[in-house]
C-alpha positions in Angstrom: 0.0 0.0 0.0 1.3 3.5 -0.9 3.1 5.5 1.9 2.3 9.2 2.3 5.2 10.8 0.3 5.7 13.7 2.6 9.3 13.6 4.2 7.9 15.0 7.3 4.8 12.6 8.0 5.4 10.4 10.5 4.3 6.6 8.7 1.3 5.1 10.7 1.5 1.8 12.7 0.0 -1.1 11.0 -3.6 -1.6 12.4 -4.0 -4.9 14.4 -5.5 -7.5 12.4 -9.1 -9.1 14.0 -10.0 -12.7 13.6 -12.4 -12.0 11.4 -10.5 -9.4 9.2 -8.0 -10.0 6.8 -4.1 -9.3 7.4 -3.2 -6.3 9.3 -3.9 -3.1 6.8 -0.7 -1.4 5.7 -0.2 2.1 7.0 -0.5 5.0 4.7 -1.6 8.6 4.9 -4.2 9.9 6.5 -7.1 11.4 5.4 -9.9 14.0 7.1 -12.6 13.0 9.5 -15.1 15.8 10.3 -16.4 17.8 12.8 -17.8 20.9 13.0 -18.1 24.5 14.4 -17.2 28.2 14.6 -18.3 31.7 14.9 -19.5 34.8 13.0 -22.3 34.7 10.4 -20.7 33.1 7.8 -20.9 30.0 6.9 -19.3 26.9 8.6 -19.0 24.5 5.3 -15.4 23.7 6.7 -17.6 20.9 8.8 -19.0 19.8 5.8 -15.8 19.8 4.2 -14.6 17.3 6.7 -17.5 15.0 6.6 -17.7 15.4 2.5 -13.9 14.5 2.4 -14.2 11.5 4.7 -16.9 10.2 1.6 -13.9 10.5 -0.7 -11.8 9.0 1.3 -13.3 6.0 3.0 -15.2 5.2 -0.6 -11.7 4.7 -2.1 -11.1 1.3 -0.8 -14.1 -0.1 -2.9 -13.1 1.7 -6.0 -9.4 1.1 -6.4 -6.7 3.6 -8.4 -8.2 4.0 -11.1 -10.8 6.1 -9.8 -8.9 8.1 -7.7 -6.3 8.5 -9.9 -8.7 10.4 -11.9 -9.9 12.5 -8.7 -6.7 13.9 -8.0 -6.3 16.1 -10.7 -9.1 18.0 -9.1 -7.3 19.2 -6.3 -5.8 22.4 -6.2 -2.0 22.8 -4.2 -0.8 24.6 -1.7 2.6 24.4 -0.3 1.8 25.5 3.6 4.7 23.6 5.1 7.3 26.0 2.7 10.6 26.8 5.1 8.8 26.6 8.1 11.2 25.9 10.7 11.0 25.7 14.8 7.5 22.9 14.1 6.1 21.1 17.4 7.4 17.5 17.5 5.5 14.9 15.9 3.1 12.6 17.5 1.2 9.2 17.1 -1.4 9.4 14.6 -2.2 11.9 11.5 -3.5 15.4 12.5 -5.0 17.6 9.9 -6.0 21.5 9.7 -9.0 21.5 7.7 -10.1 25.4 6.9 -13.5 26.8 5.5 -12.9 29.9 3.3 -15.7 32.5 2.8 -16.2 31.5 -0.9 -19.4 33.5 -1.4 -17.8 35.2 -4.8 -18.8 31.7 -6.7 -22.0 32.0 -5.9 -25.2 33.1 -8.4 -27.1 35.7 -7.7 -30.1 33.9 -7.4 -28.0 31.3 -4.4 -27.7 34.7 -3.2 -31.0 35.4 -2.6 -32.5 32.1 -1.6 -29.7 31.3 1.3 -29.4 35.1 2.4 -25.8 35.4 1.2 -25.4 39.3 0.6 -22.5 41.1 1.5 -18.8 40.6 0.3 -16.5 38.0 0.5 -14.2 38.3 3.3 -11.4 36.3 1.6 -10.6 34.6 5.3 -11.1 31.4 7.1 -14.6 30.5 7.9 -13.9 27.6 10.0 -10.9 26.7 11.8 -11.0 22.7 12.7 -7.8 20.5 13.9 -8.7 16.4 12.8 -6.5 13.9 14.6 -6.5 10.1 13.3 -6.1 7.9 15.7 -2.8 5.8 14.5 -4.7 2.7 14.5 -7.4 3.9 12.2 -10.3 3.5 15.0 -11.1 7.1 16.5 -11.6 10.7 14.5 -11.4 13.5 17.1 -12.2 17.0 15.9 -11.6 19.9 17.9 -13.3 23.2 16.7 -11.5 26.4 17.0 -13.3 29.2 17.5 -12.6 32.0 14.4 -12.8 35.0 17.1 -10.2 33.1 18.6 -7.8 35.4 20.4 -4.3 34.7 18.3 -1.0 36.3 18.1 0.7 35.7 14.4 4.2 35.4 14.3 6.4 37.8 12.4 5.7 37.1 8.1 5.0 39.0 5.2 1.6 40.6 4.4 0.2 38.3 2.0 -1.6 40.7 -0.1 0.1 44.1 0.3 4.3 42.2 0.6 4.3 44.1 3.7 6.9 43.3 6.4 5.0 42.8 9.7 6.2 41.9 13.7 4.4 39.9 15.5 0.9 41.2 16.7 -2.4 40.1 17.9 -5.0 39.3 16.1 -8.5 37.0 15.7 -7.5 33.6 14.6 -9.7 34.0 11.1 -7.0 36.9 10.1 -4.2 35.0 9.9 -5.5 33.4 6.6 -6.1 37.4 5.5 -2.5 38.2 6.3 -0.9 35.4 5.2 -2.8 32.7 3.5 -2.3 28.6 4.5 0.7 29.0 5.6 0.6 32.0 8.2 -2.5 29.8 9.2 -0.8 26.5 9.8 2.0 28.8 11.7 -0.3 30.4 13.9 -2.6 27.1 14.9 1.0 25.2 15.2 1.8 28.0 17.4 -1.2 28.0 19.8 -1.6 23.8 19.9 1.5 22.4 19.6 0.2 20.1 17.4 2.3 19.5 14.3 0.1 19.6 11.4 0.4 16.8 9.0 -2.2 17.6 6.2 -3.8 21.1 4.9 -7.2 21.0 3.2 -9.0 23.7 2.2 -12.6 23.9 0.9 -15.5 26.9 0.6 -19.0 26.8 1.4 -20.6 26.5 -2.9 -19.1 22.8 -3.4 -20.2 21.9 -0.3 -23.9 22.5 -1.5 -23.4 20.7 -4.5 -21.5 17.7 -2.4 -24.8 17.6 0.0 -26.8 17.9 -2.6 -25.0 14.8 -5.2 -25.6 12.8 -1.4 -29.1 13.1 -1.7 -29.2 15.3 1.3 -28.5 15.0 5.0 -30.8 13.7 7.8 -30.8 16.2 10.9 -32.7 15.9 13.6 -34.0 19.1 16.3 -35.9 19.1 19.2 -36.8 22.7 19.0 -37.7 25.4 16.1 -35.4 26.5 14.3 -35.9 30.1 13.0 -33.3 32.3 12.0 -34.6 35.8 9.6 -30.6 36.4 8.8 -29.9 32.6 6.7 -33.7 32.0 5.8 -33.2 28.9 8.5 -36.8 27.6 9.2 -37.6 24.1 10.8 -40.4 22.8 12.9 -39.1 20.1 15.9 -38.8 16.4 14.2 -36.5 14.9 11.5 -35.8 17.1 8.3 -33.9 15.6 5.1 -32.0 19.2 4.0 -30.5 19.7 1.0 -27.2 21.3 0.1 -29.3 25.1 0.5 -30.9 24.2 3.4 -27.9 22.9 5.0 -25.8 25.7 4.4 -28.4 27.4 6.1 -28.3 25.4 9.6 -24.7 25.1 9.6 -24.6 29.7 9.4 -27.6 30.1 11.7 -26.4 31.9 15.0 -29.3 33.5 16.0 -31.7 30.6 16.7 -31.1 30.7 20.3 -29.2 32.8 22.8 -26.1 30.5 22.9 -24.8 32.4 19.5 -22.0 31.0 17.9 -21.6 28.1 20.4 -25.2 26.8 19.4 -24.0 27.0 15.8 -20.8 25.1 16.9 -22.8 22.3 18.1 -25.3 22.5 15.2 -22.2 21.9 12.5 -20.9 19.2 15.0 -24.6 17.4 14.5 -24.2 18.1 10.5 -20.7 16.5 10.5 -22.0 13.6 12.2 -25.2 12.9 10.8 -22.8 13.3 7.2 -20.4 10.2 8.4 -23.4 8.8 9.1 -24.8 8.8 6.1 -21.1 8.7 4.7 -20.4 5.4 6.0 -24.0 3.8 6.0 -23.2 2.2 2.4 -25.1 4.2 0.0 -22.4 6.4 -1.1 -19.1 4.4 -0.4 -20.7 1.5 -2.0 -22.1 2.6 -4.6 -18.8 3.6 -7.5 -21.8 5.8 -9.6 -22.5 7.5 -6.4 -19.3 7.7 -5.2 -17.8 8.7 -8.2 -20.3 12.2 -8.8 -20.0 12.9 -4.7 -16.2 12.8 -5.3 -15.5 14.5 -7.5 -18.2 17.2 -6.9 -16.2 17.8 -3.6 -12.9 17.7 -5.1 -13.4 19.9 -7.9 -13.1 22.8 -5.5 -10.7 21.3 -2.7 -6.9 22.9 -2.2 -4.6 20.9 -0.3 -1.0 20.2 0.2 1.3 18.2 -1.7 1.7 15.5 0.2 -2.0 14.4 0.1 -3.4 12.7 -2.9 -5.0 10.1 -4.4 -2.8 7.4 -2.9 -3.3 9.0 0.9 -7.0 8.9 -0.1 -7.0 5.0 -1.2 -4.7 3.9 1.7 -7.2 5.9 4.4 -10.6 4.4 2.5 -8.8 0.8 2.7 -8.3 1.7 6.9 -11.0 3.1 8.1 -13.7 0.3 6.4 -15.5 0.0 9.9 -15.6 3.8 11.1 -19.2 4.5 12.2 -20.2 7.7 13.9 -19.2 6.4 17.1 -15.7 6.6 16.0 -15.8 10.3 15.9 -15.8 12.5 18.9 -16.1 16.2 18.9 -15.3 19.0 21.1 -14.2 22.7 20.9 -11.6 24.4 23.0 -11.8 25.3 26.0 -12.6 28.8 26.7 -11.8 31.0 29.3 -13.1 34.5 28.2 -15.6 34.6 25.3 -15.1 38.4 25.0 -11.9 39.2 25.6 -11.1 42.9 24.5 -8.0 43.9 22.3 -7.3 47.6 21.2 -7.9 47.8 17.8 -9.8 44.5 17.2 -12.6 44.4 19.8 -13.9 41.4 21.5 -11.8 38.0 21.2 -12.6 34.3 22.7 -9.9 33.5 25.0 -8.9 30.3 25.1 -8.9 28.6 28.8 -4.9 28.0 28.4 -5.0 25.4 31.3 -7.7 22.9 29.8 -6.6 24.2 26.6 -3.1 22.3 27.2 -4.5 19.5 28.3 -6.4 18.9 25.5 -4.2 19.1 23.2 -1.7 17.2 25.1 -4.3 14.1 24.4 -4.5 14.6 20.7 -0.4 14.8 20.4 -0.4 11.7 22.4 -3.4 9.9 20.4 -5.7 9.7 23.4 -9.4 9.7 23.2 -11.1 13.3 24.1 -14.5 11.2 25.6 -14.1 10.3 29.0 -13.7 6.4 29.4 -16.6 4.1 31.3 -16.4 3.0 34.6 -14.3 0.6 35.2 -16.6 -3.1 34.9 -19.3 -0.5 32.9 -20.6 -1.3 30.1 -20.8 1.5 27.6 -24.7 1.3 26.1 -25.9 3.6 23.3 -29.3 4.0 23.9 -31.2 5.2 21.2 -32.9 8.1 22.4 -35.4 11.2 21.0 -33.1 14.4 21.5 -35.1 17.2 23.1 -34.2 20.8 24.2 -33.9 20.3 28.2 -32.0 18.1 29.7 -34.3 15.5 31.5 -32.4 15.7 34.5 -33.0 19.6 35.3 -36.6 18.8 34.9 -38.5 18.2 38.3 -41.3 16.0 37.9 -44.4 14.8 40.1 -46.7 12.1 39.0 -50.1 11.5 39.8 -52.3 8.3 39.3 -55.1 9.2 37.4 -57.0 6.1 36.9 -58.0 3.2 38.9 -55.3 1.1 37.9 -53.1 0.3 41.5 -49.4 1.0 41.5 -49.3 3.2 37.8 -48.2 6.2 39.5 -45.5 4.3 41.0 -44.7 2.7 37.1 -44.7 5.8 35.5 -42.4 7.6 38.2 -40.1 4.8 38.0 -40.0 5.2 34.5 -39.4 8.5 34.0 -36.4 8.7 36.4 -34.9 5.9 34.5 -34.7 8.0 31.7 -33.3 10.7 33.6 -36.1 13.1 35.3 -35.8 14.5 38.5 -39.1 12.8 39.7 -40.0 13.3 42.9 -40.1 9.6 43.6 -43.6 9.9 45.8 -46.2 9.5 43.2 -49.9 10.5 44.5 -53.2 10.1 43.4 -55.3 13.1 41.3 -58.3 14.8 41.9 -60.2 12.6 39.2 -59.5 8.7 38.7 -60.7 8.9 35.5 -58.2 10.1 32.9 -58.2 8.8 30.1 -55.3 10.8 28.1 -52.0 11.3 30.2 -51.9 14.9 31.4 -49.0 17.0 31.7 -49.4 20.7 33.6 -46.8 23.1 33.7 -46.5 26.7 34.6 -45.6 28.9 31.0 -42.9 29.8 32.4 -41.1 26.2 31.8 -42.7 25.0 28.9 -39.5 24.4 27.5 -39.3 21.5 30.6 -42.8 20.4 29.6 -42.4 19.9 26.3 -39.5 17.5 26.9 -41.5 15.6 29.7 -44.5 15.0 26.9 -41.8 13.5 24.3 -40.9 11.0 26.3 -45.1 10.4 27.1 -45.9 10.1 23.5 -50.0 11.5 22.9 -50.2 12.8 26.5 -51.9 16.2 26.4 -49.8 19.6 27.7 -52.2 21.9 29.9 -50.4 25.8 30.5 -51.2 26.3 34.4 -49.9 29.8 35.6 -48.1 30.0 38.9 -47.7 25.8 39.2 -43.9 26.8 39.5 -41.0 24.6 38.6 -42.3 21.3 39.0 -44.3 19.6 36.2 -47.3 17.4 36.9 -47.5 14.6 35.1 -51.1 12.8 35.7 -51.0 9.3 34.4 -53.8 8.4 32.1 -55.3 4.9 31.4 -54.1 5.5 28.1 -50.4 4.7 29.6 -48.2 2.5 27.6 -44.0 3.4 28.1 -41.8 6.2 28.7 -39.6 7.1 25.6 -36.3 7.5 26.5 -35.0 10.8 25.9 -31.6 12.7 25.4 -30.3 16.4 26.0 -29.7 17.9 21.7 -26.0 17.8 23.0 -24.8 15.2 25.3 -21.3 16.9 26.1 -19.2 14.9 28.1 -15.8 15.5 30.6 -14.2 18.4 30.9 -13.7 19.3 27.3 -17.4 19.0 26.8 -16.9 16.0 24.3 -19.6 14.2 22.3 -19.7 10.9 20.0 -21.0 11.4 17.0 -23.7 8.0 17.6 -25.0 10.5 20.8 -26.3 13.3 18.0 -27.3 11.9 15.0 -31.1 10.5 14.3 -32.0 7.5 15.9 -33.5 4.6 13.9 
């Protein structure tokens, strides 16, 4: 199997055979995993660019050469590894800076109006997002770096204007301004320590057209989703969205008040549910399929020169079993998320301690998700994602029939799931409820709408001045408790989720 050509890329350890694989697979380079993320109003395609590449790459396998032979003379090069000198060590595994660019100058007018794309191009990074590959092929970990991102770019010359210019601060997004890929790769090597193996570079147009050659992407909210500034408009439930649409979700920052770490979390869902769908069979194993995805992506990639069609092949051939619980996402750590800088305004600080540490794990190929407990089985439930946590909701239950000992069942249902019950069930005014009954005071419906998704068909009742707790009065029409998830599960201290814990269930 081709090597990675690259001088400088470490070779990766042959993966372990399994008794029912074949030989051990022979190391080769690596290629991108996904993950999503990042701030400002413009778009975050540099998720999809991740999850689009990973089609490219994991399809290869079934293909062979010949195919992505032809692929590679798609890809645009960059040289961002020219005379750099002073580079963090190398460590296990493949790391890879994938960057969104603005991009909006290829787009028609009439793209322009439909996904509320005005303005001009910014010519700077979009998304900032550091993928590590585990070195035996079994784990994607992408961390999302916030484009705000208070930076300070190292001395270089103005890539625009040949201007001569110290060192100075700046938001992260600037350094591709100032200096192109390679200022970029300088400044992330800079802040991470994290010697970066691979640069790929992608804007937001092709990734419409990759979402779209998919047949869309499956995405999943548990709340509406309006947002006047990207045309973003979806009711609670399962949406199939097409390249458009999901250019809208992955933009949208004002849906909710948690700005452009809601968005981060939103791309992370879109990168998953794209592996998902990436790795599910109906692109990888289908050559026609494969073949227009591909190249539809690659037409518009640029990337280094050390990653081609042979890193592409070797990395399909490798990662044949990746699912989306072999991705885990997470953003860095921050300590201030508006930091002020004279003559730039506010910056997200990074939290430098847990900043460290996490990048200490991905230099030494360490899993981001914190492990089970010891003796633990690890289940993945599947569960309906909704908008509260069940555990911050408090619930009471009341038995509302005549049926002995239901109160007790559904309370004991419900805190399995999670809910704060009360765990002293009671018997209601009337005995003779036929439809479960949920009351809540207005002022946490949010709570009560995620007790009546796990209660399928029960009816919500608005009861001012009920308070915190939601009443839950059990109705002969009582079957199961659905089990139910927070939208995003983060985990541990860097606030890590598995791609399995976001996507749609079955």
């Amino acid at each position: 199997m081709p090597q990675p050509h690259r001088p400088t890329r470490p070779a990766l350890p042959a993966r372990p055979a399994r008794p029912s694989q074949r030989a051990p697979r022979p190391g080769g380079a690596g290629g991108p995993r996904t993950g999503g993320p990042r701030p400002a109003d413009r778009p975050r395609w540099g998720v999809r660019l991740a999850a689009g590449l990973s089609v490219v790459v994991l399809g290869s396998g079934a293909l062979g050469h010949a195919v992505m032979t032809g692929l590679d003379t798609g890809i645009q090069r960059v040289d961002p590894f020219k005379d750099m000198k002073n580079r963090p060590q190398a460590g296990h595994g493949v790391n890879f800076l994938l960057v969104g660019t603005d991009g909006r100058d290829k787009i028609t007018a009439e793209q322009r109006r439909e996904y509320r794309l005005g303005g001009a191009p910014c010519h700077c990074t979009d998304t900032v997002m550091l993928v590590h590959l585990s070195a035996d092929r079994t784990r994607a970990s992408v961390v999302s770096l916030p484009r705000d991102s208070y930076a300070e770019l190292p001395a270089h010359v103005d890539g625009s204007s040949g201007k001569q210019h110290g060192a100075h601060p700046v938001k992260l997004n600037a350094a591709y301004a100032e200096g192109g890929p390679h200022l970029t790769v300088r400044t992330v090597e800079n802040m991470t320590r994290v010697k970066i193996d691979h640069y790929l570079e992608v804007d937001f147009t092709s990734f419409m057209k990759t979402v779209d050659a998919m047949g869309g992407v499956e995405i999943c909210t548990a709340k509406t989703m309006h947002d006047p500034n990207t045309g973003l408009d979806l009711l609670p439930g399962t949406h199939r969205l097409s390249g458009g649409q999901s250019l809208q979700y992955v933009r949208s920052r004002h849906v909710d008040g948690a700005s452009d770490l809601g968005r981060m979390q939103r791309q992370q869902r879109f990168v998953a549910a794209l592996i998902k769908q990436a790795t599910g069979g109906g692109v990888l194993l289908n050559p026609v399929k494969f073949k227009e995805v591909s190249s539809t992506l690659l037409g518009s990639v640029r990337a280094d020169k050390g990653f081609g069609s042979e890193q592409m092949l070797a990395l399909g051939q490798a990662m044949r079993d990746f699912t989306p619980s072999s991705s885990e996402f997470a953003s860095v750590p921050v300590g201030n998320p508006s930091f002020p800088v004279k003559g730039i305004g506010s910056t997200v600080k990074w939290d430098q301690g847990k900043a460290a540490k996490l990048f200490e794990a991905l230099r030494n190929d360490r899993p981001l998700a914190p492990a089970p407990a010891p003796g633990k089985p690890v289940r993945r439930q599947q569960a309906v994602p909704v908008d509260v946590a069940p555990q911050q909701v408090r619930v009471q239950v009341e038995n509302g029939t005549r049926i002995d000992g239901l109160g007790t069942r559904v309370d004991s249902a419900l805190r399995a799931t999670g809910f704060d019950t009360t765990r002293a069930p009671g018997n209601g005014a009337s005995r003779d409820v036929k439809r479960t009954v949920i009351t809540y005071d207005p002022r946490w419906d949010r709570s009560a709408r995620t007790v009546s998704t796990a209660l399928p068909g029960s009816e919500l009742r608005a009861v001012p001045g009920q308070g915190r707790t939601v009443v839950v009065i059990a109705g002969a029409d009582y079957r199961k408790v659905v089990a139910v998830r927070p939208e995003d599960p983060q985990h541990g201290e860097f606030g890590v989720v598995t791609g399995d814990q976001v996507v749609c269930g079955k």
